[in-house]
C-alpha angles and dihedrals in degrees: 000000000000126000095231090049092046091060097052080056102052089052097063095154105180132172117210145156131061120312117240095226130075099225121048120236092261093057098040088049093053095030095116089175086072118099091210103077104103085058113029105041097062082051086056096057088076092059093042078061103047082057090057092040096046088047100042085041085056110031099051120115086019095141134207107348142169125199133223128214144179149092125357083191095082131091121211089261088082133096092232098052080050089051096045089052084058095049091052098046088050097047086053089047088058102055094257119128106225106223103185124160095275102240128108131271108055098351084054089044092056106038086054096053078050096045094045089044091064092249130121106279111201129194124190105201123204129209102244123178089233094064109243122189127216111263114249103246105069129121089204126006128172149171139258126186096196130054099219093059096040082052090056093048090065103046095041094049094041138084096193150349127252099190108194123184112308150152132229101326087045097050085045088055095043089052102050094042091055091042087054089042090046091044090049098237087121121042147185083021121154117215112183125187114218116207123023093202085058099037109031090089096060095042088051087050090049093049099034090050115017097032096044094048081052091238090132126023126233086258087075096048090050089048089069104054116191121224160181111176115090093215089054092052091051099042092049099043099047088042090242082142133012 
């Protein structure tokens, strides 16, 4: 076991238990029917900065990284838990440290392959009304409280995206990570698709309708591959080929 990966192991910081308010930050934050905003909203900011301190204080030094999302909804019974293992162990295998958003289903899937692979596993977590607990098999796993720094944590930490099958939190992180790709504020960042069978709908829409109006441009269709086979994944992902 390596120093360096000893040390990731010896800093496990992880937040859990119930929280004693009934609204998470983000709500509170863009809840406008509250009187307290003028009050209470310069006083967050505090707390908005603690997110971006905590994560920058932990994070840094990370190295060369790729993160892993998809669906909380799987049990360990599905392909796709099975694929997203792989991915994580490969990942790990690589010399690349595997940052997901710390809950179960795929995130859980992933941090395990890196975890049992002997690599830094890494899970965001993120405050949600429906209490979710970090996953077991992290190396270090935190806390947000809001949605946008935990966001930046991701994109800044990472060299590139795996986007396995998801729902609503995957398809948010998908999008911002192609609009910062296509804008230029990220580069040389890898974004891969997992699963045609999953996926081919939305490229054919965005094909069919985007492209077609001429409001993106077949670059930024050729920025997101989608694939099946685990070695493409890694080698594209990690950069191993163009």
């Amino acid at each position: 076991m390596s120093s360096e990966y000893q040390t990731w192991q010896e800093s496990v910081v992880v937040r859990r238990g119930p929280r004693d308010h009934t609204l998470t930050a983000d709500q509170r934050l863009l809840d406008s029917t509250t009187e307290d905003w003028k009050d209470g909203d310069p006083w967050r900011v505090l707390r908005i900065g603690a997110d971006f301190v905590e994560g920058f204080e932990y994070l840094a030094g990370l190295g060369r990284a790729i993160s892993v999302f998809g669906s909380a909804r799987v049990s360990s019974a599905d392909p796709m838990y099975t694929f997203a293992y792989q991915v994580g162990a490969a990942l790990a295998q690589s010399g690349f440290t595997v940052i997901t958003g710390g809950g179960p289903g795929m995130m859980e899937a992933a941090n395990k392959g890196a975890f049992e692979a002997g690599g830094p596993s890494i899970g965001l977590g993120i405050e949600l009304p429906e209490e979710q607990d970090l996953n077991q098999y992290l190396t270090l796993g935190f806390t947000f409280h809001y949605f946008f720094a935990r966001k930046t944590m991701f994109l800044k930490y990472s060299q590139g995206f795996v986007v396995m099958p998801g729902g609503m939190g995957t398809l948010d992180e998908l999008f911002e990570a192609m609009v910062l790709a296509q804008t230029g504020k990220v580069t040389s960042f890898p974004i891969v698709l997992v699963g045609k069978d999953y996926w081919g709908g939305l490229i054919e829409w965005i094909k069919d309708s985007p492209l077609k109006s001429h409001f993106i441009k077949d670059i930024d269709i050729d920025r997101i591959p989608v694939l099946d086979d685990l070695d493409e994944v890694i080698d594209i992902v990690t950069q191993r080929r163009s």
